[in-house]
mmJSON file of the N, C-alpha and C atoms, coordinates in Angstrom:
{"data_MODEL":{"atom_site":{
"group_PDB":["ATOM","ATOM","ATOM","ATOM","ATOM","ATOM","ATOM","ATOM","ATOM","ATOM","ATOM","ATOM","ATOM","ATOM","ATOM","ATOM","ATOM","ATOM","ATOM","ATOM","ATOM","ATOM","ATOM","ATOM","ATOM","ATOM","ATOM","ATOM","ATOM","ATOM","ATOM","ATOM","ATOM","ATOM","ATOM","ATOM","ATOM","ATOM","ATOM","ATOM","ATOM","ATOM","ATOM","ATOM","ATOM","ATOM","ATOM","ATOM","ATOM","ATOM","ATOM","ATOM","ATOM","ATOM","ATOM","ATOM","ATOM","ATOM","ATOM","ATOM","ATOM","ATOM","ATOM","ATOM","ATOM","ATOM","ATOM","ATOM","ATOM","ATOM","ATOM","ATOM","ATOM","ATOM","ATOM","ATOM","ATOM","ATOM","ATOM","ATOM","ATOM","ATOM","ATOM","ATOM","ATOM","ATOM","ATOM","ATOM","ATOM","ATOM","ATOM","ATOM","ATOM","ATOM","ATOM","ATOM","ATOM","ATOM","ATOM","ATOM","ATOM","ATOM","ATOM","ATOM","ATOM","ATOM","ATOM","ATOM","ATOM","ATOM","ATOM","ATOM","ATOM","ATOM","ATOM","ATOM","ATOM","ATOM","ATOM","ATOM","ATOM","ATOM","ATOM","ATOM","ATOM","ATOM","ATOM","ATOM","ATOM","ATOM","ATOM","ATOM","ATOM","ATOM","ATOM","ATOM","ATOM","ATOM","ATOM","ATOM","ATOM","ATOM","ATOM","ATOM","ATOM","ATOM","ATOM","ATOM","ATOM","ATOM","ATOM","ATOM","ATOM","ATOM","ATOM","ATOM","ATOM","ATOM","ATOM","ATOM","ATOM","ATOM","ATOM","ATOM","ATOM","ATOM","ATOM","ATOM","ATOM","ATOM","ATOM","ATOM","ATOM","ATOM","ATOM","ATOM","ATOM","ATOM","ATOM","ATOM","ATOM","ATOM","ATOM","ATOM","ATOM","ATOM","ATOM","ATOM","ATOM","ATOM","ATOM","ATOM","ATOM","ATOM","ATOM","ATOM","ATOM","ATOM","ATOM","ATOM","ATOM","ATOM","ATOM","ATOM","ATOM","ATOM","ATOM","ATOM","ATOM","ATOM","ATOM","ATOM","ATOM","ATOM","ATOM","ATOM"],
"id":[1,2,3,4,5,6,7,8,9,10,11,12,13,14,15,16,17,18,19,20,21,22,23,24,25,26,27,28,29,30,31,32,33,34,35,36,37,38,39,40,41,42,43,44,45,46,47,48,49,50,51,52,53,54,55,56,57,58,59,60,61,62,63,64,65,66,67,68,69,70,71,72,73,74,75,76,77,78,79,80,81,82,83,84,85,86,87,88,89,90,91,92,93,94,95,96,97,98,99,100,101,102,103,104,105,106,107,108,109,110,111,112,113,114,115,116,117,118,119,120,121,122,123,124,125,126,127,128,129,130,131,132,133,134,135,136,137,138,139,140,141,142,143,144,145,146,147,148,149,150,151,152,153,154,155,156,157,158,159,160,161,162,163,164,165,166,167,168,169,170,171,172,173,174,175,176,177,178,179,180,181,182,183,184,185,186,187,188,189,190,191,192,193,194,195,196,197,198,199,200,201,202,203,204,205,206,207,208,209,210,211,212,213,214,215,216],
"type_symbol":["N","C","C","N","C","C","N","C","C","N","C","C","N","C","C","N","C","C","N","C","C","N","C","C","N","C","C","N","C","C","N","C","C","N","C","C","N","C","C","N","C","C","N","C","C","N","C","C","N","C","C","N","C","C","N","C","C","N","C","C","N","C","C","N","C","C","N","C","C","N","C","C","N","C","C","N","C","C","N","C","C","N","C","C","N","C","C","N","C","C","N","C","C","N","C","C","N","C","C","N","C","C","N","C","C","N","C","C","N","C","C","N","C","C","N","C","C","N","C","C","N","C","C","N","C","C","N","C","C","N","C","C","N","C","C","N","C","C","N","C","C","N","C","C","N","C","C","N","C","C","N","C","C","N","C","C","N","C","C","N","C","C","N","C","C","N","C","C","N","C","C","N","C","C","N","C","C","N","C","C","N","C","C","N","C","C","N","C","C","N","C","C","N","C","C","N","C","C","N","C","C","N","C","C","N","C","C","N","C","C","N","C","C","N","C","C"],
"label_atom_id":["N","CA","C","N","CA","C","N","CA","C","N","CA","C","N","CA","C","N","CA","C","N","CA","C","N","CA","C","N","CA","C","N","CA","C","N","CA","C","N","CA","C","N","CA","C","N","CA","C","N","CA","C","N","CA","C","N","CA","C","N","CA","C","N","CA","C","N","CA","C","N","CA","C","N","CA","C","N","CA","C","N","CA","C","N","CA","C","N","CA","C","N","CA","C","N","CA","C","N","CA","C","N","CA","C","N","CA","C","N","CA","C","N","CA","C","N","CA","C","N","CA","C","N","CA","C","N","CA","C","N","CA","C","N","CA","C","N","CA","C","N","CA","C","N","CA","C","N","CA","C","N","CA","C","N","CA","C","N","CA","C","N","CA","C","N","CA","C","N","CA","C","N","CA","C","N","CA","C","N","CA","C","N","CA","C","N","CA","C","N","CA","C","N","CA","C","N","CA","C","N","CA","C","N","CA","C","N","CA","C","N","CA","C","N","CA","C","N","CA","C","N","CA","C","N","CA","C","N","CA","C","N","CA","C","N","CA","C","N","CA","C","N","CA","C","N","CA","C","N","CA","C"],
"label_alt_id":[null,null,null,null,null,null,null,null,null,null,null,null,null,null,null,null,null,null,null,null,null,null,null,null,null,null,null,null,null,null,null,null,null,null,null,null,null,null,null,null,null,null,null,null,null,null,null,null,null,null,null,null,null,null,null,null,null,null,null,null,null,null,null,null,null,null,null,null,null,null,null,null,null,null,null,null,null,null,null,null,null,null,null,null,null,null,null,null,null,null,null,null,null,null,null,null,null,null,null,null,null,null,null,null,null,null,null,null,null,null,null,null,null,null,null,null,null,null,null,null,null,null,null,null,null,null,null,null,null,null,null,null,null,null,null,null,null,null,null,null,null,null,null,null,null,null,null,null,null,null,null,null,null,null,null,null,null,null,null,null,null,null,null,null,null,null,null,null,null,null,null,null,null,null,null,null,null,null,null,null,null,null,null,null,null,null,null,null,null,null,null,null,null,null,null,null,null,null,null,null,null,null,null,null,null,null,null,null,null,null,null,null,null,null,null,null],
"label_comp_id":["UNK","UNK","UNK","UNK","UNK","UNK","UNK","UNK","UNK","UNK","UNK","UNK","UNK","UNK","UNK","UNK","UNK","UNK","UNK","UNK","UNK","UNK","UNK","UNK","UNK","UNK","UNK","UNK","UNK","UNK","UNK","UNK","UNK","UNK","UNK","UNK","UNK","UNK","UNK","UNK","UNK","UNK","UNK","UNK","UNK","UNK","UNK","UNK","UNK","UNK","UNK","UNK","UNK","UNK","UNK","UNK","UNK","UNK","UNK","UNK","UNK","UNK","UNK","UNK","UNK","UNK","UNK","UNK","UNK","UNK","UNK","UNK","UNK","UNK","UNK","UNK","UNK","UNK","UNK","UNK","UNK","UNK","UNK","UNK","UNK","UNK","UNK","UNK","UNK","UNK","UNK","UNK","UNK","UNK","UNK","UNK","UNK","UNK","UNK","UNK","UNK","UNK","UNK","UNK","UNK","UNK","UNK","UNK","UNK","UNK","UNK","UNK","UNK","UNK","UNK","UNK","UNK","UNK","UNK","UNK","UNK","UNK","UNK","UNK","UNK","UNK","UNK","UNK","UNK","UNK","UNK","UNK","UNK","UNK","UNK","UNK","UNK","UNK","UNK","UNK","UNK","UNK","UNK","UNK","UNK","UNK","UNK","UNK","UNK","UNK","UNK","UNK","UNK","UNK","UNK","UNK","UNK","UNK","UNK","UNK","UNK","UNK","UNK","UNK","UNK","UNK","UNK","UNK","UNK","UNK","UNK","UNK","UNK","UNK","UNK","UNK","UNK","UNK","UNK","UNK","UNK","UNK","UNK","UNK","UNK","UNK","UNK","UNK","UNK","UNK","UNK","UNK","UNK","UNK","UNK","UNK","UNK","UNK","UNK","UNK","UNK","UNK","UNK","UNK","UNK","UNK","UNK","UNK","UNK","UNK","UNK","UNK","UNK","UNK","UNK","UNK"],
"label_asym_id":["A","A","A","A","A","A","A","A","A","A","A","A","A","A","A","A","A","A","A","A","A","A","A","A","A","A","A","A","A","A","A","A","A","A","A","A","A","A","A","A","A","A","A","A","A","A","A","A","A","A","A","A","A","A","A","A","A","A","A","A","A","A","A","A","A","A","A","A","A","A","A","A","A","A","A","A","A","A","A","A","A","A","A","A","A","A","A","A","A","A","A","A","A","A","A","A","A","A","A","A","A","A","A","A","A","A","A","A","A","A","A","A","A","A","A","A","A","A","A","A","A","A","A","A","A","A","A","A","A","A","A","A","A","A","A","A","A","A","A","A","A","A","A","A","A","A","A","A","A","A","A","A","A","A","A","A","A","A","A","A","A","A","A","A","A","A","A","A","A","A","A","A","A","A","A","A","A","A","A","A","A","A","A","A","A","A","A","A","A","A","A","A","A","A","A","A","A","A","A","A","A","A","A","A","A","A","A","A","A","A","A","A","A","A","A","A"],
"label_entity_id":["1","1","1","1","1","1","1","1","1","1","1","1","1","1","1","1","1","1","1","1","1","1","1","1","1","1","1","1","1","1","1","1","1","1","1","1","1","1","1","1","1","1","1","1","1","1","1","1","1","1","1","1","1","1","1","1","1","1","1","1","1","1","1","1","1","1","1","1","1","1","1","1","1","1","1","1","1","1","1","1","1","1","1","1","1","1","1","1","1","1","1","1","1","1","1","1","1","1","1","1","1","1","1","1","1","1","1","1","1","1","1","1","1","1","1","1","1","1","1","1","1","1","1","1","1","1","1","1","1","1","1","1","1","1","1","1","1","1","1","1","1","1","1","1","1","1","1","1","1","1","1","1","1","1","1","1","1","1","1","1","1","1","1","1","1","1","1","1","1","1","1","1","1","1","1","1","1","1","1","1","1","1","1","1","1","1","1","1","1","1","1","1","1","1","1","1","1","1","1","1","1","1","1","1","1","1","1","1","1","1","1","1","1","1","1","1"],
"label_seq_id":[1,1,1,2,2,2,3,3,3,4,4,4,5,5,5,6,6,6,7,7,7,8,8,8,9,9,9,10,10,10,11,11,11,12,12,12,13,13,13,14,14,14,15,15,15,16,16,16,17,17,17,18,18,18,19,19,19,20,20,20,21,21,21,22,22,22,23,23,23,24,24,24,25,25,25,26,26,26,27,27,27,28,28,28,29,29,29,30,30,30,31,31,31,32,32,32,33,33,33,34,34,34,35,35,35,36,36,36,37,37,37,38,38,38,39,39,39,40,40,40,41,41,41,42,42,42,43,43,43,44,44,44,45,45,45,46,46,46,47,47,47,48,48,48,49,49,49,50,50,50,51,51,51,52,52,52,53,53,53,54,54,54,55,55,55,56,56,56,57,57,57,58,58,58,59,59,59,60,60,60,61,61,61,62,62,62,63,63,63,64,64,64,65,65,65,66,66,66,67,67,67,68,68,68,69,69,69,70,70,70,71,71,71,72,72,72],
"pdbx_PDB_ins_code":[null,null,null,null,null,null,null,null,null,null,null,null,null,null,null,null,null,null,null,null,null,null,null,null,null,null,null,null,null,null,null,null,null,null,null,null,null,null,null,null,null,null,null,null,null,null,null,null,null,null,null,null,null,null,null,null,null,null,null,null,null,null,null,null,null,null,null,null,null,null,null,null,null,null,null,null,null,null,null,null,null,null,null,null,null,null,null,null,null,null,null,null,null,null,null,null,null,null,null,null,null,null,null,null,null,null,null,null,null,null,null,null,null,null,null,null,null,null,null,null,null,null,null,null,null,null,null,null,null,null,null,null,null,null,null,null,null,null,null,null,null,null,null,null,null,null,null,null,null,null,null,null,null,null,null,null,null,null,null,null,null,null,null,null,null,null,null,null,null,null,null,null,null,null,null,null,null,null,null,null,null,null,null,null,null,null,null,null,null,null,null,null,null,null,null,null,null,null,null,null,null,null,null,null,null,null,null,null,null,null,null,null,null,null,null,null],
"Cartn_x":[-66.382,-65.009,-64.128,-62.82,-61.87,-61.247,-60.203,-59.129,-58.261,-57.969,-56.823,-57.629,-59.01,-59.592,-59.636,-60.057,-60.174,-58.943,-57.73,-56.601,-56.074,-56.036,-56.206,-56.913,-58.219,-59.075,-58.368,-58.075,-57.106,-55.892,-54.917,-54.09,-54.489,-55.135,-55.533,-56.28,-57.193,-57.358,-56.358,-55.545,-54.467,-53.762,-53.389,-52.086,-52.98,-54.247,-55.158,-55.613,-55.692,-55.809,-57.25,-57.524,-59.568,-59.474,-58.925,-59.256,-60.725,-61.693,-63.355,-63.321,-63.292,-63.644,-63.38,-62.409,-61.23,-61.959,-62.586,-62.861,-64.214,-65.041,-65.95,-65.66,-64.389,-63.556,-63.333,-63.276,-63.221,-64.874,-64.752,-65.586,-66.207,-67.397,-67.291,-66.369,-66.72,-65.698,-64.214,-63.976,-62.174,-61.604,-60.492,-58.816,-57.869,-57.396,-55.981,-55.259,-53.772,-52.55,-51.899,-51.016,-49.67,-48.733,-47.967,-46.709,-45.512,-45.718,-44.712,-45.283,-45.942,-46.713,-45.585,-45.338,-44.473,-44.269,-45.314,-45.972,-45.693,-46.492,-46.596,-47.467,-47.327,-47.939,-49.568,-49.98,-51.729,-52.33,-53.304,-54.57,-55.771,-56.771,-57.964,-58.925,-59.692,-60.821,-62.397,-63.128,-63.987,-63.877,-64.824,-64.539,-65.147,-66.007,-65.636,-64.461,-63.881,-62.489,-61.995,-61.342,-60.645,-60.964,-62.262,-62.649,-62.299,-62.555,-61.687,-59.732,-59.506,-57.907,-57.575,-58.515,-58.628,-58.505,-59.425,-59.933,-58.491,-58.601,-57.273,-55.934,-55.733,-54.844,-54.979,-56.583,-56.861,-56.739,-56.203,-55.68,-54.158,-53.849,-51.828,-51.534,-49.908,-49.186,-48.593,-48.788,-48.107,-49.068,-48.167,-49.148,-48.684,-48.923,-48.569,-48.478,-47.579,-47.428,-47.263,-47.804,-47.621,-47.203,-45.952,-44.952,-45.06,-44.789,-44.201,-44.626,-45.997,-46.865,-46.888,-46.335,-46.884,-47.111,-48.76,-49.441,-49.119,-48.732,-48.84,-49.92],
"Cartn_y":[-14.46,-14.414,-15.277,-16.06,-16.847,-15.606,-15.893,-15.048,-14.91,-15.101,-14.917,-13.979,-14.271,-13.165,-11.553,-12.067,-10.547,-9.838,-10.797,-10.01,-9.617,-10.189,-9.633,-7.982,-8.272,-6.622,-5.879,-6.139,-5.296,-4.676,-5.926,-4.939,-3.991,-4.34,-3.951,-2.396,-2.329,-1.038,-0.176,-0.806,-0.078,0.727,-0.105,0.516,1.161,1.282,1.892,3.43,3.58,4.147,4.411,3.454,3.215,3.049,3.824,3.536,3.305,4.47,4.269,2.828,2.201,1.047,-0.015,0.29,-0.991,-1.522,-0.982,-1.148,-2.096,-2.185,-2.909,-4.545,-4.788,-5.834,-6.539,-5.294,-6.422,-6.434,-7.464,-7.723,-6.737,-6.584,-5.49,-5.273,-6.591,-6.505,-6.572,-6.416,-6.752,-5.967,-6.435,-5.725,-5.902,-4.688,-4.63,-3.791,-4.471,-3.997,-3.523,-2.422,-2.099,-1.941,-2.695,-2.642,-1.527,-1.428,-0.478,1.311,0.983,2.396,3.667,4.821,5.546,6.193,6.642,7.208,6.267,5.014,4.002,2.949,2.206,0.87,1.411,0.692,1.546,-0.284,-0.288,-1.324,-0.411,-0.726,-0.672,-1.678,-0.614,-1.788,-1.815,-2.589,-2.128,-1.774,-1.801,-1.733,-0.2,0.428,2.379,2.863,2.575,2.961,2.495,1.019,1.062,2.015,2.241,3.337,4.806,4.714,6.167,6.21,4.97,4.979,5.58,4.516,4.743,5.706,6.638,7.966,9.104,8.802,9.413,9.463,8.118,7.642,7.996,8.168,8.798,10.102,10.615,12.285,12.694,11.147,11.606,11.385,12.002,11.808,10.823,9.67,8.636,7.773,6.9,5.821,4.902,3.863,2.277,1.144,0.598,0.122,-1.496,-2.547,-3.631,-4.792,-5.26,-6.478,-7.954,-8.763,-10.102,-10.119,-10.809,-11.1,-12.591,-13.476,-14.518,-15.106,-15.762,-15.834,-17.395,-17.768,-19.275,-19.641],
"Cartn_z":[36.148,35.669,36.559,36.163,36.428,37.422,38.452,38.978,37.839,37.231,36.129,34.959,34.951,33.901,34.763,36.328,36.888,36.95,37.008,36.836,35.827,34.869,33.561,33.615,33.926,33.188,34.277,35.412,36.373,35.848,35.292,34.562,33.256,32.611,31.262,31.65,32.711,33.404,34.041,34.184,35.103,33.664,32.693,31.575,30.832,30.898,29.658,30.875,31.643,32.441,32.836,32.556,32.752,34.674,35.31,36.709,37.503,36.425,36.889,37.125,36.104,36.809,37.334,37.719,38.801,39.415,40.638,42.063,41.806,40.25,40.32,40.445,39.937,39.745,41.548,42.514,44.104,44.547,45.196,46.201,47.184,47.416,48.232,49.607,50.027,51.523,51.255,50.526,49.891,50.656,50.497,51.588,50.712,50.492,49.527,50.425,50.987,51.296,50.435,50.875,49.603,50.937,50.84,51.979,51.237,49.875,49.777,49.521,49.851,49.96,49.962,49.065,49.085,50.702,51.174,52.503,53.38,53.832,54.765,54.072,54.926,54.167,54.001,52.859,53.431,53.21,53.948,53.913,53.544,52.097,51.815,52.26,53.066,52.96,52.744,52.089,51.091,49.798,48.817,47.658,47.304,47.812,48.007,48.399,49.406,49.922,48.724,47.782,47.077,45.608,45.581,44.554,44.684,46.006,46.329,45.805,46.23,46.194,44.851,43.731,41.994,41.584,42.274,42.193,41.585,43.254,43.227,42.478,41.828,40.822,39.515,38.998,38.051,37.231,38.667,38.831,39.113,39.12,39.255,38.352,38.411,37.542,36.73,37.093,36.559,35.689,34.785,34.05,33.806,33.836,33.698,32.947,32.446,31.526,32.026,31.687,31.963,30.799,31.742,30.263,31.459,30.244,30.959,32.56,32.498,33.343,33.158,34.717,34.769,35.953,35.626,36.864,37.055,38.659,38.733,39.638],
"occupancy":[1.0,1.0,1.0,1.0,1.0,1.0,1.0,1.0,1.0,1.0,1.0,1.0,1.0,1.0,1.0,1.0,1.0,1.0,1.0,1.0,1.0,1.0,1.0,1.0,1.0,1.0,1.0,1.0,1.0,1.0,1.0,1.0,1.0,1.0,1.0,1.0,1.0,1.0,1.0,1.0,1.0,1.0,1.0,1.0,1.0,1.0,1.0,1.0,1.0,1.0,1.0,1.0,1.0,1.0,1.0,1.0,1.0,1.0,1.0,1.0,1.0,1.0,1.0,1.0,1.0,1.0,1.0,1.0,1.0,1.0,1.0,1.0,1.0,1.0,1.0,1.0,1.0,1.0,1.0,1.0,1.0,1.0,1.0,1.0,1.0,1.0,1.0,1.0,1.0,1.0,1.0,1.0,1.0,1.0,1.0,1.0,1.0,1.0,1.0,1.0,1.0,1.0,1.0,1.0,1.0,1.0,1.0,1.0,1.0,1.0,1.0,1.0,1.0,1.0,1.0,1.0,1.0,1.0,1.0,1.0,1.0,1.0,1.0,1.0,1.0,1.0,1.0,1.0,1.0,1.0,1.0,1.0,1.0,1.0,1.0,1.0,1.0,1.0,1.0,1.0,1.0,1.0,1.0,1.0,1.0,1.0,1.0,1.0,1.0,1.0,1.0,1.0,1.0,1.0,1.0,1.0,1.0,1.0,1.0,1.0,1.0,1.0,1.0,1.0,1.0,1.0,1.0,1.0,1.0,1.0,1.0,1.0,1.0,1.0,1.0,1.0,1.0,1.0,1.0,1.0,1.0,1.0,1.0,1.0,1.0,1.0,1.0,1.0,1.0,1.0,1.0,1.0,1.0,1.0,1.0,1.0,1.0,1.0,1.0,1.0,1.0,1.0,1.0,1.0,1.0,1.0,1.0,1.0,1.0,1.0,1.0,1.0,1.0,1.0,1.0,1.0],
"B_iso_or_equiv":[0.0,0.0,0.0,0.0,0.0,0.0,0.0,0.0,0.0,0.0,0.0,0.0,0.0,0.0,0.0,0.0,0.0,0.0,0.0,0.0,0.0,0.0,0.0,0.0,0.0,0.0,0.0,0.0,0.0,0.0,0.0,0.0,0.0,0.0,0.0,0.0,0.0,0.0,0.0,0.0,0.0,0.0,0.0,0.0,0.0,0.0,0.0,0.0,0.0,0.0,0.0,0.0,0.0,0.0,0.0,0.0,0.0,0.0,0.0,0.0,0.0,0.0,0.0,0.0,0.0,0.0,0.0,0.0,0.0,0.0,0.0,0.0,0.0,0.0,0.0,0.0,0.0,0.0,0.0,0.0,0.0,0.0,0.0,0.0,0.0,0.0,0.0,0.0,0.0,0.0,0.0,0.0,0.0,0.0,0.0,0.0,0.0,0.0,0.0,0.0,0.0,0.0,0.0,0.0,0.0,0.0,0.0,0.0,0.0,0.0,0.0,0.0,0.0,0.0,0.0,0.0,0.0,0.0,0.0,0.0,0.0,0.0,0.0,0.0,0.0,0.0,0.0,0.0,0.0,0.0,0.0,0.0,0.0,0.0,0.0,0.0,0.0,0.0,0.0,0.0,0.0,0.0,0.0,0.0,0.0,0.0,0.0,0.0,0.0,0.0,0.0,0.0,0.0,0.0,0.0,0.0,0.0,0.0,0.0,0.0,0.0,0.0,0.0,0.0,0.0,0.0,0.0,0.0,0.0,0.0,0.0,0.0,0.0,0.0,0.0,0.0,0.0,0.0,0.0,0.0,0.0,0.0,0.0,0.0,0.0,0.0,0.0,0.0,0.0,0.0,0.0,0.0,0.0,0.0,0.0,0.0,0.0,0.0,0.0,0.0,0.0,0.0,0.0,0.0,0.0,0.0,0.0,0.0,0.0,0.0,0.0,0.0,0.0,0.0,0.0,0.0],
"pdbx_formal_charge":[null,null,null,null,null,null,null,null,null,null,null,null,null,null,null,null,null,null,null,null,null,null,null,null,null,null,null,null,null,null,null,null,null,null,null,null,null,null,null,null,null,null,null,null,null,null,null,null,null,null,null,null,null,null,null,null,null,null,null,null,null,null,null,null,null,null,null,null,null,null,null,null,null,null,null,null,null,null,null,null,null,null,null,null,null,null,null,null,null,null,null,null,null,null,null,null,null,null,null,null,null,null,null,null,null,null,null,null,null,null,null,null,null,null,null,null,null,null,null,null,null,null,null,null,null,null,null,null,null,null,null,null,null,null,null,null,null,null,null,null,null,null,null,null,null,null,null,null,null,null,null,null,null,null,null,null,null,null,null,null,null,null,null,null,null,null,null,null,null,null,null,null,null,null,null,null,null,null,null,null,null,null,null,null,null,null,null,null,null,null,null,null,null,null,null,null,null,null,null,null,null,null,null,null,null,null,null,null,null,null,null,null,null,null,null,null],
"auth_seq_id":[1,1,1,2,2,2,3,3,3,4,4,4,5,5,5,6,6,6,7,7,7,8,8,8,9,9,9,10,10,10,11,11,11,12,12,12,13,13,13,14,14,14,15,15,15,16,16,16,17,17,17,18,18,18,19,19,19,20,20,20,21,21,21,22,22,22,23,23,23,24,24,24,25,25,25,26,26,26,27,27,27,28,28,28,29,29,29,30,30,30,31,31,31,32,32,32,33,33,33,34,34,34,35,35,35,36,36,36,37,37,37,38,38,38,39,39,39,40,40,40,41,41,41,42,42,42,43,43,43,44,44,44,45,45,45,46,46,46,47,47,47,48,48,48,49,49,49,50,50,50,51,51,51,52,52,52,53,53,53,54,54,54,55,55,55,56,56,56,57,57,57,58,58,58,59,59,59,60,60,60,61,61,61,62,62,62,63,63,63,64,64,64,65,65,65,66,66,66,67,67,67,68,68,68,69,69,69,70,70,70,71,71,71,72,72,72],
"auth_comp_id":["UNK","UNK","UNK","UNK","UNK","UNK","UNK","UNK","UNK","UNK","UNK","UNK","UNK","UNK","UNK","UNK","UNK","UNK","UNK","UNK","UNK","UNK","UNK","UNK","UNK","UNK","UNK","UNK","UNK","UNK","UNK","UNK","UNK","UNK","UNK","UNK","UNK","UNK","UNK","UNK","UNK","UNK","UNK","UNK","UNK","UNK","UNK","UNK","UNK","UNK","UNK","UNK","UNK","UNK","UNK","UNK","UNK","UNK","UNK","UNK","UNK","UNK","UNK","UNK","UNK","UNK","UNK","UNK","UNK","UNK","UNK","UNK","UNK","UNK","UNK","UNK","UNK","UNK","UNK","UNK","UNK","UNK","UNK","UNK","UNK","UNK","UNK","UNK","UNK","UNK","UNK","UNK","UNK","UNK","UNK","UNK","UNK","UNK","UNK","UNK","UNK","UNK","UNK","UNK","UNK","UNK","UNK","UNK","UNK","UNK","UNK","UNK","UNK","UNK","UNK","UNK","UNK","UNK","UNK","UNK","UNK","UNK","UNK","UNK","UNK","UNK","UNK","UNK","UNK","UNK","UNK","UNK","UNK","UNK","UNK","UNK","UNK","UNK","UNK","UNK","UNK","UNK","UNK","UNK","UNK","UNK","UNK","UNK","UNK","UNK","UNK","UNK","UNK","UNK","UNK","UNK","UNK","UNK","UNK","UNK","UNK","UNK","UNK","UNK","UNK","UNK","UNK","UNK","UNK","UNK","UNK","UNK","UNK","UNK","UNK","UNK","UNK","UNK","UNK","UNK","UNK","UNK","UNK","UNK","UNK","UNK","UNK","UNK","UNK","UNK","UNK","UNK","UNK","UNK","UNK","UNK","UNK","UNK","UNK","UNK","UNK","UNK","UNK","UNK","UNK","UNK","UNK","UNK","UNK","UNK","UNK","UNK","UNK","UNK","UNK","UNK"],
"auth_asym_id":["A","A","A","A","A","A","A","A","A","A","A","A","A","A","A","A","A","A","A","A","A","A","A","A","A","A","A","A","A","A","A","A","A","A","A","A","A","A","A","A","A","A","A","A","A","A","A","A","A","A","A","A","A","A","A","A","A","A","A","A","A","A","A","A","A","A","A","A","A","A","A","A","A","A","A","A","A","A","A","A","A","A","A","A","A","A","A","A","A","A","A","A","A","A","A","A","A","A","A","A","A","A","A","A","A","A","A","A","A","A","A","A","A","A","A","A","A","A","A","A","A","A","A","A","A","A","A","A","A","A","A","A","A","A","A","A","A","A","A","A","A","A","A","A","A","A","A","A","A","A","A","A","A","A","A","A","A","A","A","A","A","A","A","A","A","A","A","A","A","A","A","A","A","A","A","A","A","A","A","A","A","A","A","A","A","A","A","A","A","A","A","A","A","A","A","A","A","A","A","A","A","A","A","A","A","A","A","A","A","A","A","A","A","A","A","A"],
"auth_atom_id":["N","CA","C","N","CA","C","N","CA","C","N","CA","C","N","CA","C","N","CA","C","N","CA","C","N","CA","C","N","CA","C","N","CA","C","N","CA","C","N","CA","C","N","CA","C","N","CA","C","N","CA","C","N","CA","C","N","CA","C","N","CA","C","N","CA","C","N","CA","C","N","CA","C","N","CA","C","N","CA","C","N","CA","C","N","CA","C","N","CA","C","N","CA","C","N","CA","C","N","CA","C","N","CA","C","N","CA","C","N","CA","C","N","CA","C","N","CA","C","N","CA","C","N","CA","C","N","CA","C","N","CA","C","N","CA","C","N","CA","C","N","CA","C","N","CA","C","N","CA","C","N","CA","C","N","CA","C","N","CA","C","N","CA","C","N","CA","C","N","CA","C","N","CA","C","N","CA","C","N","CA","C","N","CA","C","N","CA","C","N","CA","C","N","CA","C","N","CA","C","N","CA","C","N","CA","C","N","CA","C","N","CA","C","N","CA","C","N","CA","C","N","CA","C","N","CA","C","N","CA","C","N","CA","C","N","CA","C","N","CA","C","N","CA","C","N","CA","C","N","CA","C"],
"pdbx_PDB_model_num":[1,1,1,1,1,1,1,1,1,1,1,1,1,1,1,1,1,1,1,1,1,1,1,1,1,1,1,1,1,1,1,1,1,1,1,1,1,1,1,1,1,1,1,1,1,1,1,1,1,1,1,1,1,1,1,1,1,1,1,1,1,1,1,1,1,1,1,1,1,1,1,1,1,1,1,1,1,1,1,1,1,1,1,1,1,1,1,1,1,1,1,1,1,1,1,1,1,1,1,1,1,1,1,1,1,1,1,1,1,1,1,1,1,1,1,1,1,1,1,1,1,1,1,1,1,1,1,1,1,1,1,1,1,1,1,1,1,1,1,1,1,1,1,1,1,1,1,1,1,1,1,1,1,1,1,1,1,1,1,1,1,1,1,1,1,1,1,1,1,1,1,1,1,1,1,1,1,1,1,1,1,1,1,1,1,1,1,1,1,1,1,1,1,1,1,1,1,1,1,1,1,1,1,1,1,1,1,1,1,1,1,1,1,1,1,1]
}}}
């Protein structure tokens, strides 16, 4: 897959709420920051740790809707 296709099924998982399978989408060694972290900033690292993160998202409250996306 292109970076623009993996981000694609990234969002498309995120608003459909298919979280299982996000995390297959990084690399194993991957590092994802969220600087706005409600809590503190968090750094993932690994692609279990970011499956764990999923996990967890899969089980909150919220859900996501994604508009007017553009990638340069």
């Amino acid at each position: 897959m292109t970076p623009r296709e993996v981000h694609a099924r990234l969002l498309e998982g995120i608003s459909t709420g298919q979280f299982h399978t996000l995390a297959d989408l990084y690399a194993e060694d991957a590092v994802v920051e969220i600087p706005l972290a409600i809590t503190t900033p968090r750094r993932l690292e690994g692609r279990e740790t970011i499956r764990r993160h999923f996990e967890v998202a899969a089980n909150g409250p919220l859900s996501f809707k994604v508009g007017e996306v553009l990638v340069y």
